[in-house]
VOPAGU-2260 file (C-alpha; in pm, 1 decimal, decimal comma):
REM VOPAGU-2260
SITE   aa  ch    i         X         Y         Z
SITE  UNK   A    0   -1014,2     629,6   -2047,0
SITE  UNK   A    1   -1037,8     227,5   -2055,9
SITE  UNK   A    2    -743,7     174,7   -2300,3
SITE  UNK   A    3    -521,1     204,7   -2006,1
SITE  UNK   A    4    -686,1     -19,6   -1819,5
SITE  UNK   A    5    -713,1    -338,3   -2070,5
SITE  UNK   A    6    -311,5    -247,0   -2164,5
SITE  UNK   A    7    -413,6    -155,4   -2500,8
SITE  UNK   A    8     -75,4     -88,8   -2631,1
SITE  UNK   A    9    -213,9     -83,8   -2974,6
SITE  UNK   A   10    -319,1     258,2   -2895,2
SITE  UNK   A   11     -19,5     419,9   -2789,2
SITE  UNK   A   12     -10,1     610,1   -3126,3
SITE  UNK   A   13    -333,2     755,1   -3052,6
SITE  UNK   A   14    -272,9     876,3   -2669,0
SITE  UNK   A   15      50,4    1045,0   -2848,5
SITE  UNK   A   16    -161,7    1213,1   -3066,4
SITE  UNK   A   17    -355,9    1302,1   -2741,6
SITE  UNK   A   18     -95,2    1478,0   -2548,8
SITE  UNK   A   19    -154,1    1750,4   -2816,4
SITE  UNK   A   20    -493,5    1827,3   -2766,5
SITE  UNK   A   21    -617,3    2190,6   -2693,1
SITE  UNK   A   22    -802,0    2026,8   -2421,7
SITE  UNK   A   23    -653,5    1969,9   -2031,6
SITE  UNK   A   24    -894,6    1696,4   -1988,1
SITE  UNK   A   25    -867,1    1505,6   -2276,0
SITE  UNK   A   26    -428,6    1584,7   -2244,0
SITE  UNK   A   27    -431,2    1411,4   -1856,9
SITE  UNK   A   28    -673,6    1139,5   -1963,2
SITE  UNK   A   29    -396,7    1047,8   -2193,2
SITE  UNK   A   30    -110,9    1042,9   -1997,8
SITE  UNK   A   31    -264,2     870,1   -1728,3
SITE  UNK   A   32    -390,0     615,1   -1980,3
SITE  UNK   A   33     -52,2     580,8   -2079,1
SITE  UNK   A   34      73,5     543,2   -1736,5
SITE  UNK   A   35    -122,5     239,8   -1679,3
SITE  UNK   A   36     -14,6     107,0   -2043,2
SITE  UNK   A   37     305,8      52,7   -1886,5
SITE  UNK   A   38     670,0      17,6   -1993,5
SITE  UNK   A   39     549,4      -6,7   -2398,1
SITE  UNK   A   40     407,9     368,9   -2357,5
SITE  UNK   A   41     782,8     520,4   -2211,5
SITE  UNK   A   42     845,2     637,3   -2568,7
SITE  UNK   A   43     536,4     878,8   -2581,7
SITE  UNK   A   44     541,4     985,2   -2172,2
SITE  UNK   A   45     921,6    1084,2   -2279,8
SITE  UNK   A   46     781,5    1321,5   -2583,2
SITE  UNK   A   47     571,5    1493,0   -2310,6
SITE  UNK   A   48     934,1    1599,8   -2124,7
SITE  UNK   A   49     976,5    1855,0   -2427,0
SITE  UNK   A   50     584,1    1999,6   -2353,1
SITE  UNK   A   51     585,2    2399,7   -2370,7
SITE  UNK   A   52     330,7    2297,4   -2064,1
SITE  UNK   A   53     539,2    2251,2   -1717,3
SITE  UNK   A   54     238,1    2054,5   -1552,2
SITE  UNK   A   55     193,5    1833,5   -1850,0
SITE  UNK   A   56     604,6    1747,4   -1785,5
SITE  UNK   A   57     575,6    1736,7   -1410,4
SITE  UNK   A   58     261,7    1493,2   -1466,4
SITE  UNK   A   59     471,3    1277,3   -1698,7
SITE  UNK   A   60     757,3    1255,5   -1498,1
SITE  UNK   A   61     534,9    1130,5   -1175,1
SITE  UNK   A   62     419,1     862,6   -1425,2
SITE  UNK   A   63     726,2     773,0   -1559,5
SITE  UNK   A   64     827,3     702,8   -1166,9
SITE  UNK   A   65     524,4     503,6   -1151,6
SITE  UNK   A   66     625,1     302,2   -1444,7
SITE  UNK   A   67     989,8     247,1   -1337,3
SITE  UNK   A   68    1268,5      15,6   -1535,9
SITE  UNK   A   69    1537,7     148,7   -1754,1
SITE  UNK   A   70    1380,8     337,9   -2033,2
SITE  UNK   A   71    1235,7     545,4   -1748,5
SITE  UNK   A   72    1534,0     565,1   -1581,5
SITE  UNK   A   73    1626,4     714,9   -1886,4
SITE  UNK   A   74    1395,1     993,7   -1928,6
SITE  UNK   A   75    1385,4    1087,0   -1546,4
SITE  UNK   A   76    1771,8    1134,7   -1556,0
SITE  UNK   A   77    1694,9    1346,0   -1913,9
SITE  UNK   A   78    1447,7    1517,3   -1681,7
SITE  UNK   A   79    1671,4    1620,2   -1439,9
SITE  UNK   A   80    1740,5    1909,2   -1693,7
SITE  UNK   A   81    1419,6    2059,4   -1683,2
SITE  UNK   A   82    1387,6    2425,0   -1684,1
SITE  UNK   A   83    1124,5    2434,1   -1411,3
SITE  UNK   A   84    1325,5    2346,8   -1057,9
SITE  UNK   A   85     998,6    2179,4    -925,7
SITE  UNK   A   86    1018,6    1953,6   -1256,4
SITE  UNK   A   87    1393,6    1888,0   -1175,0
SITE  UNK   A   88    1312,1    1825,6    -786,2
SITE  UNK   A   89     993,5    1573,8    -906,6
SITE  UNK   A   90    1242,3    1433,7   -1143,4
SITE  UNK   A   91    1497,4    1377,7    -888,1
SITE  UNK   A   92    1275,3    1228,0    -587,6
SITE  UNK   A   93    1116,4    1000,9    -880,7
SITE  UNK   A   94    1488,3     859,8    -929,4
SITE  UNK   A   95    1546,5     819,8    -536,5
SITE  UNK   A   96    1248,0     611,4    -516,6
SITE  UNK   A   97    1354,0     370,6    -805,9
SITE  UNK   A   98    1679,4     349,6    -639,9
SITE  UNK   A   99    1847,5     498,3    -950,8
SITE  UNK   A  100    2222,9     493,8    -874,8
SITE  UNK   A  101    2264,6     569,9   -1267,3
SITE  UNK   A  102    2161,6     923,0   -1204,9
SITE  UNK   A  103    2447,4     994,6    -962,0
SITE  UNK   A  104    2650,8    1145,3   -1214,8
SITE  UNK   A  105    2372,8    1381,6   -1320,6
SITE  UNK   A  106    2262,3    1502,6    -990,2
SITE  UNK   A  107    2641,4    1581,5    -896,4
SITE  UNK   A  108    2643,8    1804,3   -1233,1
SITE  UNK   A  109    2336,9    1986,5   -1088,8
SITE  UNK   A  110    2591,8    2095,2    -747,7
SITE  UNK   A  111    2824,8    2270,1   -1006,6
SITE  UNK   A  112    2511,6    2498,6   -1083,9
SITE  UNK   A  113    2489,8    2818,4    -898,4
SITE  UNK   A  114    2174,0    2823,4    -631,6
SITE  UNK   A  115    1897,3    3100,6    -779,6
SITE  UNK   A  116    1796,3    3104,6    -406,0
SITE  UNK   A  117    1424,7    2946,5    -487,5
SITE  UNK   A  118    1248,6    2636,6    -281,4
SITE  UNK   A  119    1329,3    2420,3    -548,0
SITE  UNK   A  120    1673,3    2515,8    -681,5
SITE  UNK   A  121    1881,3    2250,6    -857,1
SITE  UNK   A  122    2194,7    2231,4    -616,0
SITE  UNK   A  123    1922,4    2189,4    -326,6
SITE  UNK   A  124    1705,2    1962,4    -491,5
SITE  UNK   A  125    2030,6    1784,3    -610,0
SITE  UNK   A  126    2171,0    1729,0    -251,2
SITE  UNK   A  127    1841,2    1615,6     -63,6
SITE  UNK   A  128    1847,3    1357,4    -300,3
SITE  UNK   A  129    2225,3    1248,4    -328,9
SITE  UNK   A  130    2177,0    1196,4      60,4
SITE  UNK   A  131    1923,1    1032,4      75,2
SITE  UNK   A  132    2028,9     792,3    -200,8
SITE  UNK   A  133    2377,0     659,7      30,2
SITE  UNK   A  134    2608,4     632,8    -306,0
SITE  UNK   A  135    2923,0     672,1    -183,2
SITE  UNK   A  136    3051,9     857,0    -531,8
SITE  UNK   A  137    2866,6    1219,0    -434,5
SITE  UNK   A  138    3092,5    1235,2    -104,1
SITE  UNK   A  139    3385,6    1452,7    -216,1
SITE  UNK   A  140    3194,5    1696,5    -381,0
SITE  UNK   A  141    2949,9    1698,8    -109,6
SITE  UNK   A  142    3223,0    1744,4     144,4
SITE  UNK   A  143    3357,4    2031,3     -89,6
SITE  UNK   A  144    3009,7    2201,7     -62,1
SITE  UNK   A  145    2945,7    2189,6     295,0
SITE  UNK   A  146    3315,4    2331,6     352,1
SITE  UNK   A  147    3307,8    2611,9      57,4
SITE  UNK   A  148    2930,1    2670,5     -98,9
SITE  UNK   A  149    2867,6    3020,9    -165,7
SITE  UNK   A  150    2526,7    3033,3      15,8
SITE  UNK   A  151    2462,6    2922,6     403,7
SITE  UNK   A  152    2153,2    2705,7     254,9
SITE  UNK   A  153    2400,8    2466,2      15,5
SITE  UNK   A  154    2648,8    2487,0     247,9
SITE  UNK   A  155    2382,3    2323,9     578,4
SITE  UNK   A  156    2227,9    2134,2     335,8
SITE  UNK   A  157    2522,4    2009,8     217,1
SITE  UNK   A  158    2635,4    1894,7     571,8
SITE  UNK   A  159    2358,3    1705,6     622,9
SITE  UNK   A  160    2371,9    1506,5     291,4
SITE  UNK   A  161    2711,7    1431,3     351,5
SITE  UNK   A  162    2593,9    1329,3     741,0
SITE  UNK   A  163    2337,0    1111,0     532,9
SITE  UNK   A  164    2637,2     963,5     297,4
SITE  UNK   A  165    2802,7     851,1     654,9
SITE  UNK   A  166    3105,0    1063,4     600,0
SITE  UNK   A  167    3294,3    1169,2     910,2
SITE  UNK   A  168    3341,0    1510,2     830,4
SITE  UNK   A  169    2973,0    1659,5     853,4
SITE  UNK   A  170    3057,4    1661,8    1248,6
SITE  UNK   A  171    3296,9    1885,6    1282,3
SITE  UNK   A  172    3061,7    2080,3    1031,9
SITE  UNK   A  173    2789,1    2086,2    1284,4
SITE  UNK   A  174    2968,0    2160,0    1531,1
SITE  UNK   A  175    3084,7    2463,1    1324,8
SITE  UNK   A  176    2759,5    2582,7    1255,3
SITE  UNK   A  177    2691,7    2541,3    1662,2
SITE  UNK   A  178    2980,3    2689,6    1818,4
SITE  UNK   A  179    3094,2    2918,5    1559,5
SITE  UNK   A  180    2801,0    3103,5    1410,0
SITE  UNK   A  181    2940,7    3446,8    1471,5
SITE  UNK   A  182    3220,4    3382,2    1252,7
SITE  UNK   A  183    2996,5    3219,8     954,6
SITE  UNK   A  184    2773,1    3501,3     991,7
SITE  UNK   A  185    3044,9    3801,9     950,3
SITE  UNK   A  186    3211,0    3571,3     654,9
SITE  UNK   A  187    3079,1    3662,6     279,0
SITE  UNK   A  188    2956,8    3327,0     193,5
SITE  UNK   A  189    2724,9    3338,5     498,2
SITE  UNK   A  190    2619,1    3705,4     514,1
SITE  UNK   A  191    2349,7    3730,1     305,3
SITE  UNK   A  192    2087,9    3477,8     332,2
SITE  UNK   A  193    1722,2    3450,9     294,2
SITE  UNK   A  194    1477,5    3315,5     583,3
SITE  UNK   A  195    1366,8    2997,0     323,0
SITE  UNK   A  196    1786,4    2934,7     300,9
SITE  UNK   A  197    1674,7    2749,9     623,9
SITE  UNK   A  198    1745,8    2384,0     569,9
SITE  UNK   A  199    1505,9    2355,6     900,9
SITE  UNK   A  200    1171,5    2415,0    1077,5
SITE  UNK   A  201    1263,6    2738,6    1297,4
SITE  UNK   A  202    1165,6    2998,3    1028,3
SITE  UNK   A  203    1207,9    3363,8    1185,9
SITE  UNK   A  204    1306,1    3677,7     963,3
SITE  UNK   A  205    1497,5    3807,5    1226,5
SITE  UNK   A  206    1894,1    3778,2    1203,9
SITE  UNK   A  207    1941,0    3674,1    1560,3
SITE  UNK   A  208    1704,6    3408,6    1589,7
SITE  UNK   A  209    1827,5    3280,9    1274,6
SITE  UNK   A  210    2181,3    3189,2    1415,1
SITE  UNK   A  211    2013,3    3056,0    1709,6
SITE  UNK   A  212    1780,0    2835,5    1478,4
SITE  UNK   A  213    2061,7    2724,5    1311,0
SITE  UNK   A  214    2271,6    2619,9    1646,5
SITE  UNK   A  215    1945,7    2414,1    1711,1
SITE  UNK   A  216    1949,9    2225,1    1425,1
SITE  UNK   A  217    2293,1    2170,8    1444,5
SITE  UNK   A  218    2245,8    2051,3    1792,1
SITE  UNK   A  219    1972,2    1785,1    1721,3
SITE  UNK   A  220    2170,5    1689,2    1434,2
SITE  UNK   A  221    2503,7    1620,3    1624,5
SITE  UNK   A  222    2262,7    1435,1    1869,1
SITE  UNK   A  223    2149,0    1208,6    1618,2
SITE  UNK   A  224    2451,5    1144,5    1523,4
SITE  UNK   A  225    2589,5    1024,7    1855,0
SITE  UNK   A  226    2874,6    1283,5    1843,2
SITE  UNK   A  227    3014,6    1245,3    2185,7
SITE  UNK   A  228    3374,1    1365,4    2097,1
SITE  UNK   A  229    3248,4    1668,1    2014,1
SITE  UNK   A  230    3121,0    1714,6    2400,8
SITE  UNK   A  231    3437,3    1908,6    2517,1
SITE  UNK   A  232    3486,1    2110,9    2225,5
SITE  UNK   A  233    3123,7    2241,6    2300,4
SITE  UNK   A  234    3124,3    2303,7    2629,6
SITE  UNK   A  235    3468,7    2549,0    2583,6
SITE  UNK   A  236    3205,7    2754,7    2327,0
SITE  UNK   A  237    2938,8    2793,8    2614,2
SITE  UNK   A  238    3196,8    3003,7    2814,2
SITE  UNK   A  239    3239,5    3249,5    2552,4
SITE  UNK   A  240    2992,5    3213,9    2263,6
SITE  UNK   A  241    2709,3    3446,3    2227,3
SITE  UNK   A  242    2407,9    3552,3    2417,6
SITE  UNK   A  243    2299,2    3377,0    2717,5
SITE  UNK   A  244    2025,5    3172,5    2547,4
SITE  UNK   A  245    2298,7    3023,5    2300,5
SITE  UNK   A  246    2567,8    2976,5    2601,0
SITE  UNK   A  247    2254,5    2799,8    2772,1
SITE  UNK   A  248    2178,0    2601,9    2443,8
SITE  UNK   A  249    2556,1    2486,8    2416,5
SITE  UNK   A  250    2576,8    2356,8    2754,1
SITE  UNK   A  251    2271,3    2215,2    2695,3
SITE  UNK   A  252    2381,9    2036,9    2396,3
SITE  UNK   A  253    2708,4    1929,3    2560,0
SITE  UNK   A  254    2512,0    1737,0    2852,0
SITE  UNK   A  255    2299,1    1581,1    2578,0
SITE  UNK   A  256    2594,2    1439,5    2411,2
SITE  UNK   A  257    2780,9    1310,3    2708,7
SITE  UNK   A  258    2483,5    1122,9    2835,4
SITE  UNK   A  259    2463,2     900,3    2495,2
SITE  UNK   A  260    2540,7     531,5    2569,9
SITE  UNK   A  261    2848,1     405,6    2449,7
């Protein structure tokens, strides 16, 4: 379609009428035309949020992320409500790219939701973008998650966000999850978890080699983070903690940390 192109905003009522056509073609022609409309076609890409059609919602949310400024702001944080995760988690990223602060509020609402244990759940999608994002207003539910969340995926995840926030406490939260996994393991919250509940690259289905993926991550994390303090608390875990591989991984871990500059 050209009316996008020569900002044709006389047309807007048309494209709206559009967006309900039988046809996929003609529906995405539309909403992309009103994507390049701009700002003057927010009104009829934030109709599309209440589609029966979750890919005509994810494709106006995209666009609305596209279009940025307030109105869009708007209807992204409206988004965040979705019924489709993957529309919530599009919704969110949108919002972390604008820089949205607004949305805060709403994405610390999504944490109080309980995790349904797929990809895209709310609390996850919630916390990868509350951490990235830096506001300093998600930190003390954040720091309630990674201490008490029901599941061993909010609960990592959790940690790192609130690493990403800069908030103190995530080390001693890694260094938890390194040093203490047979303990989060036997406790109910972190029994029963799923191999996508990893928060990390090492995917493995078996139990074993799931603790030990976690102590990696936590290990690279705590790296990253320059935790040097927590050198001496680590090595006292290699004398006791585990097989030989995770003993070997701790004092591993321990070197790595007291060899940071100061």
């Amino acid at each position: 379609m050209y009316l996008g192109r020569l900002r044709a905003t006389d047309a807007v009522p048309a494209l709206g009428e559009a967006l309900t056509d039988e046809s996929g073609k003609v529906r995405s022609a539309a909403l992309h035309a009103l994507g390049e409309i701009g700002a003057d076609a927010v009104p009829a890409l934030r109709m599309c949020l209440a589609s029966s059609d979750k890919y005509q919602r994810r494709d106006a949310i995209r666009i609305l992320g596209r279009v940025g400024g307030e109105d869009s702001i708007a209807a992204l944080i409206e988004a965040l409500g979705d019924s489709d995760p993957r529309n919530m988690s599009a919704a969110g990223r949108e919002l972390e790219l604008l820089h949205a602060t607004e949305a805060v509020p709403a994405l610390l609402d999504c944490l109080d939701e309980e995790d349904n244990r797929q990809v895209f759940s709310r609390p996850v999608s919630a916390l990868l973008v509350l951490g990235r994002m830096g506001d300093a207003r998600a930190i003390p539910k954040v720091a309630e998650l990674a201490e008490k969340a029901p599941t061993l995926r909010v609960s990592a995840l959790a940690t790192d966000a609130l690493a990403e926030l800069g908030d103190p406490r995530a080390i001693p939260q890694f260094v938890s999850l390194l040093t203490e996994t047979d303990r989060h393991f036997a406790d109910g919250r972190w029994a029963t978890y799923l191999p996508e509940d990893l928060p990390f690259k090492w995917w493995t289905r078996r139990p074993r080699s799931a603790r030990y993926s976690i102590q990696r991550w936590a290990a690279d994390r705590l790296v990253e983070l320059k935790a040097a303090d927590a050198a001496p608390a680590i090595d006292e875990a290699a004398k006791t903690e585990g097989s030989r591989r995770e003993r070997r991984l701790l004092r591993k871990t321990a070197r790595r940390l007291r060899s940071l500059p100061t």
